[in-house]
Backbone of each chain as ProteinMPNN parsed JSONL, in Angstrom:
{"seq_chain_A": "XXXXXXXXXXXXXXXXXXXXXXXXXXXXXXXXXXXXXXXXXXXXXXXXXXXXXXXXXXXXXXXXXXXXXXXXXXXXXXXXXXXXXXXXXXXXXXXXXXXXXXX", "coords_chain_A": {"N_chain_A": [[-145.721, 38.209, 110.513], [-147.719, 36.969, 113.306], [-148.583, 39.261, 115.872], [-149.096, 39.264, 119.343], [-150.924, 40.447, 122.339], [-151.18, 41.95, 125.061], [-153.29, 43.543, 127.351], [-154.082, 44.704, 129.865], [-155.331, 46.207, 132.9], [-157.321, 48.342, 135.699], [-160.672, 47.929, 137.021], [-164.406, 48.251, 137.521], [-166.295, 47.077, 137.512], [-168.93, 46.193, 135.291], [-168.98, 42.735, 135.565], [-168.67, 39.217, 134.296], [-171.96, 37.966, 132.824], [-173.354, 40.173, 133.074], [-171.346, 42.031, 132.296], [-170.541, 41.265, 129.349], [-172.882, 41.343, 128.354], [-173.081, 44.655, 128.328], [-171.074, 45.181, 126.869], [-170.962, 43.752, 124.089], [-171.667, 45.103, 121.898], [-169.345, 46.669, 121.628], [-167.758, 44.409, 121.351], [-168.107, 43.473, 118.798], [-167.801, 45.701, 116.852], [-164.972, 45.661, 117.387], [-164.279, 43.247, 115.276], [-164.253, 44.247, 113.296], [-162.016, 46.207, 113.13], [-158.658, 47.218, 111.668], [-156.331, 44.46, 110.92], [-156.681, 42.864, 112.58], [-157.154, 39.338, 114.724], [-157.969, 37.635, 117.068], [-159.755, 38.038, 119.965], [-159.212, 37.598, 123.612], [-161.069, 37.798, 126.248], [-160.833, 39.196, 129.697], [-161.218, 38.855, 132.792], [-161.301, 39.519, 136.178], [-162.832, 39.738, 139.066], [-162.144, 39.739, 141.764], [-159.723, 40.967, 141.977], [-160.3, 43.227, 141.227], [-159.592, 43.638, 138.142], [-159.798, 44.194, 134.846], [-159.29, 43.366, 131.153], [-157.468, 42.688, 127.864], [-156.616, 39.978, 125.717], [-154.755, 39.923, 122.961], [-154.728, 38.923, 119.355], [-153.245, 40.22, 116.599], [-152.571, 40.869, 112.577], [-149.783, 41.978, 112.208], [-147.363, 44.191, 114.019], [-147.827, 47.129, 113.667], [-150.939, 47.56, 112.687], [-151.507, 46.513, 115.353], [-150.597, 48.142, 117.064], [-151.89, 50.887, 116.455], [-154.484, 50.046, 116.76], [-154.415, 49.89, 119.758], [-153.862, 52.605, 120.399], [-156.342, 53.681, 119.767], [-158.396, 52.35, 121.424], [-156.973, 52.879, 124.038], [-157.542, 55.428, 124.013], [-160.385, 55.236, 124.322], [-160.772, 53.662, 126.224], [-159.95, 55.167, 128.363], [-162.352, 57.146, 128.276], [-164.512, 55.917, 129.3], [-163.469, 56.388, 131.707], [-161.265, 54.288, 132.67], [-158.281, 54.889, 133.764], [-154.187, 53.269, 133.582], [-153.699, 51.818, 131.967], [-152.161, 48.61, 131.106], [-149.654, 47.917, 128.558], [-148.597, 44.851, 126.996], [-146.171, 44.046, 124.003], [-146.004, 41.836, 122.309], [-143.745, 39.437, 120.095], [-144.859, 36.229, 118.252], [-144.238, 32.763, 118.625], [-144.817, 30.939, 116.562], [-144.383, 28.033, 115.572], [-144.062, 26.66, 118.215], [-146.733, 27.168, 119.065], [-148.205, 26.009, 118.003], [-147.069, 23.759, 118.245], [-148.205, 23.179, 121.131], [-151.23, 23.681, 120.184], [-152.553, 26.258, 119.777], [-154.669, 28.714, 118.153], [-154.282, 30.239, 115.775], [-155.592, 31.751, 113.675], [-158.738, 33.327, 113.074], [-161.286, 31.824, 115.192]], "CA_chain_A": [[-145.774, 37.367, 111.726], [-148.565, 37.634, 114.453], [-147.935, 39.699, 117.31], [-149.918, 39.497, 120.613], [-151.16, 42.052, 122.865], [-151.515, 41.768, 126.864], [-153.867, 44.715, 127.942], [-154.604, 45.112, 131.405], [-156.249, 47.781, 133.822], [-158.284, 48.181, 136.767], [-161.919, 48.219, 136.36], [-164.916, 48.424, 138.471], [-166.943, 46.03, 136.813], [-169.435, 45.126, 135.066], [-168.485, 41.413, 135.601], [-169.489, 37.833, 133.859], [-172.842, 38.644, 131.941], [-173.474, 41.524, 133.152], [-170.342, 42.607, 131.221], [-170.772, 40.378, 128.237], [-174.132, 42.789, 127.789], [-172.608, 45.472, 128.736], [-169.598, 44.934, 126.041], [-171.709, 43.209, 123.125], [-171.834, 45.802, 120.779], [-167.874, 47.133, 121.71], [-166.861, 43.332, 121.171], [-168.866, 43.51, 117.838], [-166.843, 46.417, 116.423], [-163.623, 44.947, 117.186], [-164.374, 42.441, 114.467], [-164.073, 45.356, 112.295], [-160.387, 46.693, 113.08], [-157.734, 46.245, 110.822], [-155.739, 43.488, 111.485], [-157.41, 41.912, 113.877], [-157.489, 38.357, 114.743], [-158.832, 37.552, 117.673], [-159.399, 38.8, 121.253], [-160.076, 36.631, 124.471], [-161.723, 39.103, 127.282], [-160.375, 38.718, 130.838], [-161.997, 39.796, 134.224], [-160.455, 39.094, 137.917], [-163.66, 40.229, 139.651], [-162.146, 39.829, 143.073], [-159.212, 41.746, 142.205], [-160.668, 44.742, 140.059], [-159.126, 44.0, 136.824], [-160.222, 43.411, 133.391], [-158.415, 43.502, 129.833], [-157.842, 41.466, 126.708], [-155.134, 38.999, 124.676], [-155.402, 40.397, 121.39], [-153.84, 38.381, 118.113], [-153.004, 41.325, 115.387], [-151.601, 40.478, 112.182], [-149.151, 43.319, 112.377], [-147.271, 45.241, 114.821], [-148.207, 48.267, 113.308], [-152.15, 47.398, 113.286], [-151.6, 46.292, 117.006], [-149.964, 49.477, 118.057], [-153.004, 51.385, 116.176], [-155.478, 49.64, 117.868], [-154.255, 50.08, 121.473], [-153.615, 53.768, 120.482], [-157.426, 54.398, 120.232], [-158.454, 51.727, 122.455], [-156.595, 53.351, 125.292], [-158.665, 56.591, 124.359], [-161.785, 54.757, 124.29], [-160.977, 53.219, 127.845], [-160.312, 56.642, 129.436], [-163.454, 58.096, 128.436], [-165.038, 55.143, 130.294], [-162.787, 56.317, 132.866], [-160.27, 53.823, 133.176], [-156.818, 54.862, 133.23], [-153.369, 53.047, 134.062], [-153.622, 50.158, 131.123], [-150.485, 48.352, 130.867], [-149.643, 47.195, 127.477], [-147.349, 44.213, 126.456], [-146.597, 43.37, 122.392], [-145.067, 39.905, 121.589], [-143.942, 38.168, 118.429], [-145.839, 34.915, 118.475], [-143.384, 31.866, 118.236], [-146.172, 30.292, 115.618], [-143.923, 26.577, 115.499], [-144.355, 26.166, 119.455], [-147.606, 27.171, 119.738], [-148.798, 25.102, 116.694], [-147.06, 22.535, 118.958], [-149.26, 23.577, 122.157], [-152.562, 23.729, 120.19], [-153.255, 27.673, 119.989], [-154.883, 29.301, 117.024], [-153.45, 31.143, 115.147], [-156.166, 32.599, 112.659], [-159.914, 33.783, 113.42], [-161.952, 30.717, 115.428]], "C_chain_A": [[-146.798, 37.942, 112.708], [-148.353, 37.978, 115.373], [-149.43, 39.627, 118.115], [-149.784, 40.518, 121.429], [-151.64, 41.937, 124.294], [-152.218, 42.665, 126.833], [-154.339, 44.348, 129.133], [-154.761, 46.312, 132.185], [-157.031, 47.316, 134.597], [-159.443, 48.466, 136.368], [-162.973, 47.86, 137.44], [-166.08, 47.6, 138.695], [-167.71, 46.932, 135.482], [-168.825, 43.379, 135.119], [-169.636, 39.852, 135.06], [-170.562, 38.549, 132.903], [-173.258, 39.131, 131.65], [-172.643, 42.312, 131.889], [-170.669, 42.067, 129.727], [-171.983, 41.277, 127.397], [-173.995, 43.517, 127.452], [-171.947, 46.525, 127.137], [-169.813, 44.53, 124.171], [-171.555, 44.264, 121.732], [-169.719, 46.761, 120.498], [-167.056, 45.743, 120.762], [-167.161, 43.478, 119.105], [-168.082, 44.355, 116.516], [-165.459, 46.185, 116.403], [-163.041, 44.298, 116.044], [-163.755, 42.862, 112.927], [-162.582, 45.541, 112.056], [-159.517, 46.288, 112.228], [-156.648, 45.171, 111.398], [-155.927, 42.739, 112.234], [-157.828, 40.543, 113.76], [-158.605, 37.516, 115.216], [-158.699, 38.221, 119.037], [-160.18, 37.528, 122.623], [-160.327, 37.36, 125.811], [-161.356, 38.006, 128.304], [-161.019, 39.325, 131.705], [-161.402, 39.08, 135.386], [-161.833, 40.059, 138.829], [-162.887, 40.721, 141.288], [-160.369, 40.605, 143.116], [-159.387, 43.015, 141.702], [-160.314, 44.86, 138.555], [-159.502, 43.357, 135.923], [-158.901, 43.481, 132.407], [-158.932, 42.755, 128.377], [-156.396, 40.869, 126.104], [-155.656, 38.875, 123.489], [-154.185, 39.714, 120.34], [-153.752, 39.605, 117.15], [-151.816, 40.412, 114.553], [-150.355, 41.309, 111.703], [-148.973, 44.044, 113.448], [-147.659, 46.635, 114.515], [-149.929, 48.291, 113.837], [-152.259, 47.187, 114.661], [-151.483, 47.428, 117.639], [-151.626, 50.428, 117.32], [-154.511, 51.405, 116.905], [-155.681, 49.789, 119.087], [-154.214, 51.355, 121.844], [-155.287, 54.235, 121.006], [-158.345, 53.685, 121.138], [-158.289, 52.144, 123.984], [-157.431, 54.507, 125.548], [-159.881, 56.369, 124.64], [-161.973, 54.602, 126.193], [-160.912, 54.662, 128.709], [-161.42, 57.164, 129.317], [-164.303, 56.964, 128.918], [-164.564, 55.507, 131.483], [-161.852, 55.633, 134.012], [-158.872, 54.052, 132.753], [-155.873, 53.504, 133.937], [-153.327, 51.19, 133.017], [-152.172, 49.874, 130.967], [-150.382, 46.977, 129.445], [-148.397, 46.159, 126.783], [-147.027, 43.79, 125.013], [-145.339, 42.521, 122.464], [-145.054, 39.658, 120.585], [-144.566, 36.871, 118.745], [-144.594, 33.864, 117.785], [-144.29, 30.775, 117.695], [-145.813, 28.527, 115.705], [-144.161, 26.247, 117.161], [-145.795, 26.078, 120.074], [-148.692, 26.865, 119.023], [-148.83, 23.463, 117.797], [-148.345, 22.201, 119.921], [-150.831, 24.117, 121.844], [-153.566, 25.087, 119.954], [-153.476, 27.583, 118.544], [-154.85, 30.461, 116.959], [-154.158, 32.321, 113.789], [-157.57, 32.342, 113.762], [-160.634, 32.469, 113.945], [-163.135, 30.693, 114.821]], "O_chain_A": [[-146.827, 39.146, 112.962], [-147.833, 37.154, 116.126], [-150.545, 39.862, 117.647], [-148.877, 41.35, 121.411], [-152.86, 41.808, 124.389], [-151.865, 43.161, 125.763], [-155.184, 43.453, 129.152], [-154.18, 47.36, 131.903], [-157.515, 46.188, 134.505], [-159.539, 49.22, 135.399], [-162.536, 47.15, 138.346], [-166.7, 47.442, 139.746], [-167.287, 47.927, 134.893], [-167.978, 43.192, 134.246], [-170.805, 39.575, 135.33], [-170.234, 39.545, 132.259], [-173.745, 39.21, 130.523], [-173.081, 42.934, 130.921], [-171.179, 42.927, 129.009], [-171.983, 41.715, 126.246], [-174.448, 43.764, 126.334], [-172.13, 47.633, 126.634], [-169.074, 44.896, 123.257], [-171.304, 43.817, 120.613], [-169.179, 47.213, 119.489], [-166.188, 45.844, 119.896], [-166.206, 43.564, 118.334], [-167.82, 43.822, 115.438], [-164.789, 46.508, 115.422], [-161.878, 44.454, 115.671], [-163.186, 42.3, 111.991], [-161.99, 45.148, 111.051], [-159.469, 45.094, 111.931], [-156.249, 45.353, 112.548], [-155.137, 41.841, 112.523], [-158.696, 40.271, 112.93], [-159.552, 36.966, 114.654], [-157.7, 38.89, 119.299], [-161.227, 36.883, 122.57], [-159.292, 37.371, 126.478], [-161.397, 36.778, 128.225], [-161.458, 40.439, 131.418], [-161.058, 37.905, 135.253], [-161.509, 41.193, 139.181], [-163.064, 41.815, 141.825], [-159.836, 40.762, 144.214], [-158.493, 43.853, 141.817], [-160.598, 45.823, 137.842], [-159.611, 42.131, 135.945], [-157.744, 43.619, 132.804], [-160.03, 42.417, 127.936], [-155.303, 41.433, 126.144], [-156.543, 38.163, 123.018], [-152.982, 39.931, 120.485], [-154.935, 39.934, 117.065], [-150.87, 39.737, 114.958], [-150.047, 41.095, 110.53], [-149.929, 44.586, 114.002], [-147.796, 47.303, 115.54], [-150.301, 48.781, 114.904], [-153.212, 47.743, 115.207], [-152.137, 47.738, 118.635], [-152.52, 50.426, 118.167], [-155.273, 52.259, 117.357], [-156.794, 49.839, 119.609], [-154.388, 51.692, 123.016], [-155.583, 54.829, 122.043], [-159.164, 54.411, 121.7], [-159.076, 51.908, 124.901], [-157.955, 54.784, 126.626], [-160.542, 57.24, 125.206], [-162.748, 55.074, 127.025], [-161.736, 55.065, 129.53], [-161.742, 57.815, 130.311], [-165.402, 57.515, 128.851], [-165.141, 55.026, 132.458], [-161.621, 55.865, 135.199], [-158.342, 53.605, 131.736], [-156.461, 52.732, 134.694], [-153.058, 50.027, 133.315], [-151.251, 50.663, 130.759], [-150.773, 45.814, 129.355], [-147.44, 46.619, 126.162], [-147.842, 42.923, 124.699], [-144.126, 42.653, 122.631], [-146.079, 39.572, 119.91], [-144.679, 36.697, 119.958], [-144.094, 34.083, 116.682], [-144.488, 29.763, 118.367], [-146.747, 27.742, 115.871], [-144.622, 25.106, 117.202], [-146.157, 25.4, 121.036], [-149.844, 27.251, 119.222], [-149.681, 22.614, 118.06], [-149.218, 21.358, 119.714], [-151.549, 24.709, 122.649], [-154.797, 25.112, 119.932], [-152.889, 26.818, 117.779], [-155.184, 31.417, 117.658], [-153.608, 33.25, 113.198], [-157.632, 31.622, 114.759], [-160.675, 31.695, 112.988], [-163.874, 29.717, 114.949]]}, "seq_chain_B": "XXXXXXXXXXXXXXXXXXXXXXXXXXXXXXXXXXXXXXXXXXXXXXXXXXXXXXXXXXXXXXXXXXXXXXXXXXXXXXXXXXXXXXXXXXXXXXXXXXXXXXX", "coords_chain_B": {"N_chain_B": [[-165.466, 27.128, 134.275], [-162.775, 28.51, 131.644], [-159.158, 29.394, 132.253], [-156.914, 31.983, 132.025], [-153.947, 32.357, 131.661], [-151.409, 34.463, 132.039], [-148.037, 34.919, 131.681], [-144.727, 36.086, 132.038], [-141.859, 37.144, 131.76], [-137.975, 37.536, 131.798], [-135.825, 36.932, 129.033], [-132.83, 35.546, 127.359], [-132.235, 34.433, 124.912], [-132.773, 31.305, 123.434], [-133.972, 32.528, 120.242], [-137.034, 32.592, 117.813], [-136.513, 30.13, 115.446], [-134.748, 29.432, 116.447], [-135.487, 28.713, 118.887], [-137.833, 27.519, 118.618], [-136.381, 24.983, 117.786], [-135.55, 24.679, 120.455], [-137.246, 24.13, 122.564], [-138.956, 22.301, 121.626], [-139.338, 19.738, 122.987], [-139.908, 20.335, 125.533], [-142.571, 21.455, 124.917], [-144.026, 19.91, 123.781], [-144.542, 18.443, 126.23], [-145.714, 19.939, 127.697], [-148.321, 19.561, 126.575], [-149.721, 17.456, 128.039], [-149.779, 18.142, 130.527], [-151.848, 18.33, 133.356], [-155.515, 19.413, 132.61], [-154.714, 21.586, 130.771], [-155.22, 23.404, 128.066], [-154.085, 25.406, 125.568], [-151.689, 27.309, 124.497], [-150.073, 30.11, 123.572], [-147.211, 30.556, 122.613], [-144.367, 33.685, 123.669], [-142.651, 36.243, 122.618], [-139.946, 38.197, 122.689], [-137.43, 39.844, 121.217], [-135.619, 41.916, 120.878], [-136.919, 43.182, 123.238], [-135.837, 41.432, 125.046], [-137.535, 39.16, 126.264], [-139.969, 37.122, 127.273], [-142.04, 34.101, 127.114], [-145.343, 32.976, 128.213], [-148.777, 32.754, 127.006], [-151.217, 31.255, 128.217], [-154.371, 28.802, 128.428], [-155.798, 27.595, 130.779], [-158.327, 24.769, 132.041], [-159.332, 24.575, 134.763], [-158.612, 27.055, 137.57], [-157.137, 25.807, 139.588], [-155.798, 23.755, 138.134], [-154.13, 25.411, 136.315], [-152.669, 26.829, 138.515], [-150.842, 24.935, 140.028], [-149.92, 24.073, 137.163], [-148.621, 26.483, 137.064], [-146.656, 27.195, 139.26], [-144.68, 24.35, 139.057], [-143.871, 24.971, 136.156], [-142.215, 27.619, 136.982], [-140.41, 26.722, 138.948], [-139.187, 25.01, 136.86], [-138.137, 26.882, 135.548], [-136.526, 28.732, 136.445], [-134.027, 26.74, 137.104], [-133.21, 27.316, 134.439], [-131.698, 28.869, 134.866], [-133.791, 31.69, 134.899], [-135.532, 34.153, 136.393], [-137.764, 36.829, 137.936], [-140.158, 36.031, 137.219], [-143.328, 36.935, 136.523], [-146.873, 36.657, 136.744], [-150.195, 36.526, 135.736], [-153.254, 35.375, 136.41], [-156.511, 34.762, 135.018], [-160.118, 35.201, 135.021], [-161.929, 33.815, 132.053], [-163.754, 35.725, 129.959], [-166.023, 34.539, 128.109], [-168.508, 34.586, 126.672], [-168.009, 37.019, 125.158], [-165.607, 36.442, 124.131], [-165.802, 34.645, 122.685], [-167.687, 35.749, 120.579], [-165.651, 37.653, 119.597], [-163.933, 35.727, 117.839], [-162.376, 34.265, 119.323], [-160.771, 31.414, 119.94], [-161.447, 29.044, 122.49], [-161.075, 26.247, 123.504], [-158.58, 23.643, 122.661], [-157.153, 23.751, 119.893]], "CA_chain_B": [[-164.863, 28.231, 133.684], [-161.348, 28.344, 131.642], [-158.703, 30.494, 133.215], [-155.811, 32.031, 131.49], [-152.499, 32.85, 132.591], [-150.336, 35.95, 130.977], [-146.606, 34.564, 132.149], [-143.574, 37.245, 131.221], [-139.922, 37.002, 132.414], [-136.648, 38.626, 131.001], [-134.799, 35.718, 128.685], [-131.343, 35.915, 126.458], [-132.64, 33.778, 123.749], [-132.821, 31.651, 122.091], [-135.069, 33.255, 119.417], [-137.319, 32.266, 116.692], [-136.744, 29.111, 115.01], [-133.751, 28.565, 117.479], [-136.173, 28.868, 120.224], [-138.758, 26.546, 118.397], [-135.836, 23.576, 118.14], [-134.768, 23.945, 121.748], [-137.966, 24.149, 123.371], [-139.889, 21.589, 120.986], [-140.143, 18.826, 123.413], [-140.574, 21.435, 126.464], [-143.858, 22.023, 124.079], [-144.662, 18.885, 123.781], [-144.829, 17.62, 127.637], [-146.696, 21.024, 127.998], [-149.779, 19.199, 126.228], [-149.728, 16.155, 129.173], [-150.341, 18.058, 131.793], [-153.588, 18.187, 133.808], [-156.225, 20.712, 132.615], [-153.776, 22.427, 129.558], [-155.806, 23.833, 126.637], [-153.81, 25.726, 124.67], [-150.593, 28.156, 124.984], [-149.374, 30.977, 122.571], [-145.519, 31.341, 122.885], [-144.47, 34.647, 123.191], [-140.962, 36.212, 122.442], [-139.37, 40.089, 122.227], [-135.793, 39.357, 121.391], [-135.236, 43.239, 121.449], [-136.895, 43.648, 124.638], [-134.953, 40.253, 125.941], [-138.264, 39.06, 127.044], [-140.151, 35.854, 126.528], [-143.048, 33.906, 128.243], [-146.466, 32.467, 127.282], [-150.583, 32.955, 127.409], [-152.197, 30.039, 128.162], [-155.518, 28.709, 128.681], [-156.234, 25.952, 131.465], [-159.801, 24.438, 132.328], [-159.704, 25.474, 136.098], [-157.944, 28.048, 138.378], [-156.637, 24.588, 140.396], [-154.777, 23.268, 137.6], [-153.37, 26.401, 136.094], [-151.578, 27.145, 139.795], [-149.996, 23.875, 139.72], [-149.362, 24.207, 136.484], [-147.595, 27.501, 137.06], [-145.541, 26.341, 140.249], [-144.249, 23.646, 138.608], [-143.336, 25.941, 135.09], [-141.666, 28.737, 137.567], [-139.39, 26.171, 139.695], [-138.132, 25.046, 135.384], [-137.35, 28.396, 134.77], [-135.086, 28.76, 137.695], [-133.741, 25.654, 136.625], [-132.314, 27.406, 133.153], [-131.594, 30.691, 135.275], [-134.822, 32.323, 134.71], [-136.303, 34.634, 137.429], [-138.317, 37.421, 137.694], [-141.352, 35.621, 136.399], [-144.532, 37.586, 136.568], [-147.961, 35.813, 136.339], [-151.552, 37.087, 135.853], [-154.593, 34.945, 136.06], [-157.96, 35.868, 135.15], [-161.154, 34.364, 134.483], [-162.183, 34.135, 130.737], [-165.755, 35.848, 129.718], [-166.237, 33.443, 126.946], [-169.692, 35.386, 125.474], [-167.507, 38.29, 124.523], [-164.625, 36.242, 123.953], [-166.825, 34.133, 121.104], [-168.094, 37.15, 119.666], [-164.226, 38.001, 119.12], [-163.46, 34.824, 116.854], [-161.127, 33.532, 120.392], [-161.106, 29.398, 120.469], [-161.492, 28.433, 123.792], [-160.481, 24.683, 123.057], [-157.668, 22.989, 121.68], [-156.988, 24.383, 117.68]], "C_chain_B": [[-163.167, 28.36, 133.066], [-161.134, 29.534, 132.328], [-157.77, 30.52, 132.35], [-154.813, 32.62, 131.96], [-151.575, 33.481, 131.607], [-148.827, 35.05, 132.106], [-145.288, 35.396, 131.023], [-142.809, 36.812, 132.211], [-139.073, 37.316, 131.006], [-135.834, 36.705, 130.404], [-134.114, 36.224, 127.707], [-131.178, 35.672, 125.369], [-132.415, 32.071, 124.115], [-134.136, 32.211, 121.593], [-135.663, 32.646, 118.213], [-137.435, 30.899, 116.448], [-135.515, 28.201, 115.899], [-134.461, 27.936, 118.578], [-137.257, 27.766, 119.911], [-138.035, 25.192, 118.478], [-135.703, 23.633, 119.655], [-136.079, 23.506, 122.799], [-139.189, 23.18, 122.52], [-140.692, 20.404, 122.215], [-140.779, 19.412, 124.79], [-142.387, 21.388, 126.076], [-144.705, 20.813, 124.508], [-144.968, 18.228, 125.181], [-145.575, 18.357, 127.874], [-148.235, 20.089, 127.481], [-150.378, 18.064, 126.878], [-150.16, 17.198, 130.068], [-151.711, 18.881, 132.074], [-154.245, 19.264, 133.186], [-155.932, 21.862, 131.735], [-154.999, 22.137, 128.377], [-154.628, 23.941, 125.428], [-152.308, 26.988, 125.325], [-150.275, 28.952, 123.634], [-147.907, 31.085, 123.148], [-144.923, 32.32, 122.421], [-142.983, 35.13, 123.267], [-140.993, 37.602, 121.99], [-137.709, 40.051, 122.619], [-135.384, 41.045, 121.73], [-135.378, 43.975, 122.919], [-135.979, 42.739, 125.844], [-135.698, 40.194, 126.832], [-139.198, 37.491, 126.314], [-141.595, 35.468, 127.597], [-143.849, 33.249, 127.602], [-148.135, 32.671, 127.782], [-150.693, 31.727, 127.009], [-153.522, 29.864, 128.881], [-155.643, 27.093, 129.154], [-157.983, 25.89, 132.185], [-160.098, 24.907, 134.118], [-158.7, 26.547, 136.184], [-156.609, 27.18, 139.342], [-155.443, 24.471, 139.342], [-153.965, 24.153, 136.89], [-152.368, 27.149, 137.273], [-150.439, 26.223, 139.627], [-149.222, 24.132, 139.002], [-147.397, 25.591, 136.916], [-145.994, 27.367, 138.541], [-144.846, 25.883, 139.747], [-143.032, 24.681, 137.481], [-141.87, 27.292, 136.322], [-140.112, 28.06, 138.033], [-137.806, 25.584, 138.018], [-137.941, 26.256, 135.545], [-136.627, 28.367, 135.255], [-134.479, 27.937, 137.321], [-132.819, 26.015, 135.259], [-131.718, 28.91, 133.482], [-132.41, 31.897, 134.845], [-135.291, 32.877, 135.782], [-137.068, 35.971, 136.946], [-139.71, 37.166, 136.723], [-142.551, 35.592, 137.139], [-145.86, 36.986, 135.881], [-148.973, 36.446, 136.951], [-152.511, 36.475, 135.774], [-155.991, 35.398, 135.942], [-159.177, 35.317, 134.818], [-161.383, 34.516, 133.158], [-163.962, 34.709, 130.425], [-165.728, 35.505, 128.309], [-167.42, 34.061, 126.289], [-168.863, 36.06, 124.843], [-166.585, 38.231, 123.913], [-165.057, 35.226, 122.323], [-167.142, 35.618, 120.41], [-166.928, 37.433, 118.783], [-163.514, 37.055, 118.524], [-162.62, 34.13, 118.172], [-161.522, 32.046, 119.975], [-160.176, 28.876, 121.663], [-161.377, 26.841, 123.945], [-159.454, 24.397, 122.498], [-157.812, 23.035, 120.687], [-156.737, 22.85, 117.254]], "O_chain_B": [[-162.281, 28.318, 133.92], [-161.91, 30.363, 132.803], [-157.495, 29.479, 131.753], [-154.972, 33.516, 132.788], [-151.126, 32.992, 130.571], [-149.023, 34.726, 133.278], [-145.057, 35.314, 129.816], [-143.086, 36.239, 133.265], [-139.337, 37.335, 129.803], [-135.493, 35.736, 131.082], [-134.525, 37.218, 127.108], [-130.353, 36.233, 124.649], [-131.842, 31.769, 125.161], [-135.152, 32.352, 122.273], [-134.841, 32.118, 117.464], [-138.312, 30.292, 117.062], [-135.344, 26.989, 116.027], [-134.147, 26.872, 119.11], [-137.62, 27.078, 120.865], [-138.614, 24.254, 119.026], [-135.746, 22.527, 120.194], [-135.924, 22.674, 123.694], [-140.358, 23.396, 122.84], [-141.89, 20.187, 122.392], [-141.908, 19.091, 125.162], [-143.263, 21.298, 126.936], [-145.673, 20.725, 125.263], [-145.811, 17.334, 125.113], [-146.547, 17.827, 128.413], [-149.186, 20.11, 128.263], [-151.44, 17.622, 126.44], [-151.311, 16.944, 130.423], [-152.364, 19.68, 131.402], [-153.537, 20.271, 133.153], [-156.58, 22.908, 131.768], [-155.492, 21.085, 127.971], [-154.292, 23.062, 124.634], [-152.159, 27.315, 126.503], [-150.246, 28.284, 122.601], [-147.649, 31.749, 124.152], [-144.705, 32.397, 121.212], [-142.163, 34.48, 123.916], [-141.772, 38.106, 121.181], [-137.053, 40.157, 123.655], [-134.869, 41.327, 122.812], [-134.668, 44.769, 123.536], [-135.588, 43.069, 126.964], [-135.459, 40.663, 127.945], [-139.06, 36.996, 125.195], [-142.071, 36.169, 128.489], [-143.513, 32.804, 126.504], [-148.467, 32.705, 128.967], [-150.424, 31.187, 125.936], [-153.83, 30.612, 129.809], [-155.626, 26.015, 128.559], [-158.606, 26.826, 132.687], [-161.092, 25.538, 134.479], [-158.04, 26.946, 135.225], [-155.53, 27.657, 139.691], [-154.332, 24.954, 139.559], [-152.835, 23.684, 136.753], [-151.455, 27.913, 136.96], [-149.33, 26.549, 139.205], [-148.068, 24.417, 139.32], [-146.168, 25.565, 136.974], [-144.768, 27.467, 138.484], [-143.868, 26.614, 139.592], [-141.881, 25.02, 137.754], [-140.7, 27.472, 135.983], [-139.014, 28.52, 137.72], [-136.578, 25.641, 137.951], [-136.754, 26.257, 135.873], [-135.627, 27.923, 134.692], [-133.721, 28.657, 136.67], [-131.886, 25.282, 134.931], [-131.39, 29.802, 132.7], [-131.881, 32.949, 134.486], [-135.651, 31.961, 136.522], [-137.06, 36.257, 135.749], [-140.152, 37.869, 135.815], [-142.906, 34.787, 137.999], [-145.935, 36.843, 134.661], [-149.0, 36.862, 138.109], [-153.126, 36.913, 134.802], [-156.522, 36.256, 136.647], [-158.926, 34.691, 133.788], [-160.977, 35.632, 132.834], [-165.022, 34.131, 130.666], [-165.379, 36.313, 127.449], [-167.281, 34.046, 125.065], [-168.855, 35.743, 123.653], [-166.209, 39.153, 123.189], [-164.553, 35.294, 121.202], [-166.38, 36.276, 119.702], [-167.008, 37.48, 117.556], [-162.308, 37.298, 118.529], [-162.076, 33.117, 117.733], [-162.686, 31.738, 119.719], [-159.008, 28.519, 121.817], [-161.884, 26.471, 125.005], [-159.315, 25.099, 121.496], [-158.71, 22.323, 120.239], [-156.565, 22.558, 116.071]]}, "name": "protein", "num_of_chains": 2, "seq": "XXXXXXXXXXXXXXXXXXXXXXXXXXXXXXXXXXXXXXXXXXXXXXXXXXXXXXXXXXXXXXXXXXXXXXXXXXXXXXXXXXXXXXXXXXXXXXXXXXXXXXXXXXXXXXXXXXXXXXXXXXXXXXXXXXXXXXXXXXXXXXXXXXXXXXXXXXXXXXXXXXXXXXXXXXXXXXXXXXXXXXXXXXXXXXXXXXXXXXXXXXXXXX"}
């Protein structure tokens, strides 16, 4: 079953395409990870915070990912990520249109 | 620009495929209103937690939206419902297989 992945943290920017530049070759590698579905990058410019809503097909791969993820982000120098993992209720949100495998 | 909204709150169940009959047509009115993309429904029966990521076409109609959604919850004795909006960076979020449209 697919689990989802909240990540959030404060961040200082890069923002919009700046970031997108920035990020290009990070997003790129992602692609790679095991389990990995998809990821949809978030930014709140005007409150400081970025993240991502990550599909994994596996709690295990999810928790893996966020493990070195989180190390990655500190040596950028952002701490205080706050991480949520969900089962994905796949029949409701089949209803509501989400996808559910790689776009 | 879409906008997506992380929505968490503490729920009792139901779970699973219980949770897919009771909340089917819930689902389904979800895809009427204004400016609604797409929604993942998310569920942690162990944590006795529940909620959903969705993706609406403004910032306007995802408030609404969420107003509206908050005053139901209360409505089935739901509180404590925590909401994050954020802009989407769609380059980085393509890169990452996401679909930013209706699946």
């Amino acid at each position: 079953m697919a689990v989802l992945v909240q990540v959030n943290f404060p961040m200082e920017g890069p923002w919009g395409a700046e970031m997108a530049e920035a990020f290009r070759g990070l997003a790129e590698s992602i692609n790679e990870e095991p389990g990995f579905i998809w990821k949809v990058w978030i930014e709140d410019q005007s409150a400081g915070r970025s993240g991502g809503i990550y599909l994994f097909d596996t709690r295990e791969h999810a928790e893996a990912y966020v493990a070195m993820h989180t190390e990655r982000l500190a040596g950028f120098g952002i701490a205080g990520v706050e991480v949520i993992y969900s089962d994905v209720n796949e029949s409701l949100s089949q209803v509501n249109r989400a996808t559910l495998t790689a776009g």
